[in-house]
C-alpha positions, -999 to 999 in steps of 0.1 A, spaced: -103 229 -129 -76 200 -127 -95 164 -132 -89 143 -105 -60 121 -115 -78 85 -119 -108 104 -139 -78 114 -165 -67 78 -172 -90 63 -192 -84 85 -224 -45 82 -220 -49 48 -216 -74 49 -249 -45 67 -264 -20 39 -261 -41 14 -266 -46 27 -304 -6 37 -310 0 1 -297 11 -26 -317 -20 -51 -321 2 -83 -323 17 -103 -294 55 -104 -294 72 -139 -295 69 -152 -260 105 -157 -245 111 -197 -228 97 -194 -194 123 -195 -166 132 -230 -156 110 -242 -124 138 -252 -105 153 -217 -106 124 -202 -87 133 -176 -61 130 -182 -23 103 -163 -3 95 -125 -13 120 -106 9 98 -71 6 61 -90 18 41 -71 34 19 -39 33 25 -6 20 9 30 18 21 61 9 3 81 31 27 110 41 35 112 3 -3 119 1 -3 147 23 25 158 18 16 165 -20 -15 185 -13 -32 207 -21 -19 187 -56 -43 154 -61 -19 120 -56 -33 89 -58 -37 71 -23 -19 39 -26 -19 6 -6 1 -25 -14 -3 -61 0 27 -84 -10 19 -121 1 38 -149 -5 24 -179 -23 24 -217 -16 49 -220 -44 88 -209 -42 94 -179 -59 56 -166 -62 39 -137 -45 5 -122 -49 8 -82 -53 -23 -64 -48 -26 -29 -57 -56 -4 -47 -52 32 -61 -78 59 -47 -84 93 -57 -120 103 -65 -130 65 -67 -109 28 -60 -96 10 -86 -77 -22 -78 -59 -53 -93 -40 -83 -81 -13 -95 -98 9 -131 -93 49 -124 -94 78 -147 -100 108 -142 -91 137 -158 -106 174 -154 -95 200 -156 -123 238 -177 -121 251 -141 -122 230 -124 -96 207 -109 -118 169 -105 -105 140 -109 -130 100 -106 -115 74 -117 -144 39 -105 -133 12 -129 -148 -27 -115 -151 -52 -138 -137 -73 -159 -165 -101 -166 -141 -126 -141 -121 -115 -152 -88 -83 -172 -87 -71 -191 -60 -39 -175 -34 -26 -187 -6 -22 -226 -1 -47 -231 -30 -27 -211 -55 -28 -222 -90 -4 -210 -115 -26 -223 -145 -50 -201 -128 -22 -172 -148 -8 -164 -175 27 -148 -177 33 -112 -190 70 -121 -200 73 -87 -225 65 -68 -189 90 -89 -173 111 -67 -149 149 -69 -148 176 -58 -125 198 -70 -95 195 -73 -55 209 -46 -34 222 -43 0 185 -35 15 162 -47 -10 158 -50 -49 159 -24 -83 146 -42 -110 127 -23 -142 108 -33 -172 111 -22 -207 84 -2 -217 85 -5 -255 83 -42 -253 52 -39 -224 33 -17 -245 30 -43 -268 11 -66 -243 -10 -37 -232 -43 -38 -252 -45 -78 -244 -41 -70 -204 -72 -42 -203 -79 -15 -175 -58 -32 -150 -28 -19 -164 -32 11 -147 -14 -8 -122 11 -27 -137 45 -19 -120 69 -11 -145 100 -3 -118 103 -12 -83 129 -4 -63 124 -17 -26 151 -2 5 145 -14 34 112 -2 47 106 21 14 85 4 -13 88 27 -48 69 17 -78 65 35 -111 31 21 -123 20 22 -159 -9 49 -146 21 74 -135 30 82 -168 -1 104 -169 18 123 -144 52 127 -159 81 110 -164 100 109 -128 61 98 -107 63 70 -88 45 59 -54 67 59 -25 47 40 2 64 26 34 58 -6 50 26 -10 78 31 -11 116 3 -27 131 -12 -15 164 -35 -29 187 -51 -8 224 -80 2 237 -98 38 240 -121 50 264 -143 82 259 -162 103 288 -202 101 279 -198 138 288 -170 149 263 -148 171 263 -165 190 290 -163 159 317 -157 168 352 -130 148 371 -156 128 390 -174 116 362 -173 81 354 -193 73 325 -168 57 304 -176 40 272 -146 10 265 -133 7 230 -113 -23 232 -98 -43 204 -85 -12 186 -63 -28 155 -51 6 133 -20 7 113 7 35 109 3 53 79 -23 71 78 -45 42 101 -81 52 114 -103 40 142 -138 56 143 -145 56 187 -182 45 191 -204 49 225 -211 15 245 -241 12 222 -223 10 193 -231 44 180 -207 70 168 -192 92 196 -180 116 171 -140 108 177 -117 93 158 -81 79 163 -55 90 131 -22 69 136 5 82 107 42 86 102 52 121 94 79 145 86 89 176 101 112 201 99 124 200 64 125 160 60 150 159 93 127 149 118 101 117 117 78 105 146 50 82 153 15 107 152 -13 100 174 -43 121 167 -76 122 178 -98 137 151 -131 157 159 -150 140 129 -178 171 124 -149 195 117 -122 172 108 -98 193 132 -71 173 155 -86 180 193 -54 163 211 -25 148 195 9 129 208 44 122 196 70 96 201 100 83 175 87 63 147 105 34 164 80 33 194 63 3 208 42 21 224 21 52 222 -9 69 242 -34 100 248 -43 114 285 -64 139 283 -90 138 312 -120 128 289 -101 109 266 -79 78 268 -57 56 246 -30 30 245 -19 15 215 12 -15 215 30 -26 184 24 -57 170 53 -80 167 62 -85 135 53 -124 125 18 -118 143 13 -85 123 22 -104 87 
């Protein structure tokens, strides 16, 4: 039987690890401070849910990544959580540098403390820069292509430790697409990459009959779920009773595909949680503001967040 993929990675890993070179390249001059790039264009969160599904019954990693700009120009905090059979995460710091010529170059640095400090409080001697893993490339109409050199990475591979799993190695941003060849996709060929799309926050209400899906029209036990928050790939919202309890329902918010790739839309779901089996589901274009569920029993209205309150 095919290992889950994250079980695999360990020995590969242990395999590069000993064909690697055990001595630090020389460190290139760090890029001039006052050449730091503006604000991360791409920030934001990103999962490739439909690229999930739509791989099954083969076993992708889940993937969900939080870029966050930092209190200093030209750094970001990327945070990477990869799921199959178990969670494995790491956050990295980026800077991003802008050449005289156009040219892009995104250093990742590995953290030299437990817990370092993001945000307003970020640190950079908190980091230390992965310069042979630096990735190179240029800006494009909707985003960024940049890519590092592997031989040269590999190098700086058996000082960075189980993180580099997640180490990007290419990213390639367009628009709302985020693509990222990680040092773990190697273990599944040579053309795997994540292909995750940005997050759409929504935010509602649901309300479920105490009698279920049997309810007659004049019932009027209703149990309120308000402050709903889910996002739109692959977001979930377990619906509870007024006591808290679980009523058994949940809400499954996700982008799909249909039709041979030529037709997306918005999915609303409400997921039967004992047989895992959609009861009632709704569709609208993937563009929506606004999306909701009547079905007698059950109730929902979710609204998009605008964009500066969902970031």
């Amino acid at each position: 039987m095919t290992q889950p993929i994250l079980r695999c990675l360990l020995p590969i890993f242990l395999a590069f690890l000993a064909c690697a070179c055990q001595n630090s390249p020389s460190r290139p001059v760090p890029p001039s401070a006052d050449n730091g790039g503006p604000r991360a264009w791409f920030d934001g969160e990103y999962d490739n849910h439909e690229q999930v599904v739509l791989a099954a019954p083969a076993v992708l990693p889940h993937t969900r990544i939080a870029i966050t700009p930092l209190s200093r120009p030209g750094w970001y905090s990327w945070t990477v959580a990869m799921s199959a059979d178990a969670e494995f995460s790491a956050t990295w710091a980026m800077r991003s540098v802008k050449s005289v010529n156009g040219n892009i170059q995104l250093t990742p640095y590995r953290a030299l403390v437990e817990t370092p400090k993001l945000g307003a409080d970020f640190d950079p001697a908190q980091w230390v820069a992965l310069d042979a893993c630096a990735l190179n490339g240029a800006a494009t109409a909707a985003g960024l292509k940049v890519k590092a050199d592997l031989a040269t990475c590999m190098i700086l591979i058996p000082g960075i430790g189980a993180n580099a799993a997640l180490l990007p190695l290419e990213i390639e941003h367009d628009g709302e697409w985020l693509r990222v060849r990680f040092y773990a996709d190697q273990a599944r060929g040579p053309d795997a990459r994540i292909e995750a799309r940005r997050l759409r926050w929504f935010t509602g209400w649901a309300a479920v009959n105490g009698a279920g899906a049997n309810a007659r029209i004049e019932s009027n036990d209703w149990h309120m779920n308000r402050g709903i928050r889910i996002d739109n790939e692959g977001g979930r919202a377990p619906l509870t009773w007024r006591d808290g309890k679980a009523s058994g329902y949940t809400l499954l918010l996700e982008r799909m595909t249909y039709r041979d790739g030529s037709v997306p839309v918005l999915k609303l779901s409400v997921i039967e949680d004992a047989s895992g089996r959609s009861v009632v589901y709704a569709w609208a274009n993937p563009e929506a503001t606004r999306i909701g569920i009547n079905l007698g029993w059950v109730q929902v209205g979710l609204e998009a967040e605008s964009s500066a309150t969902a970031r």
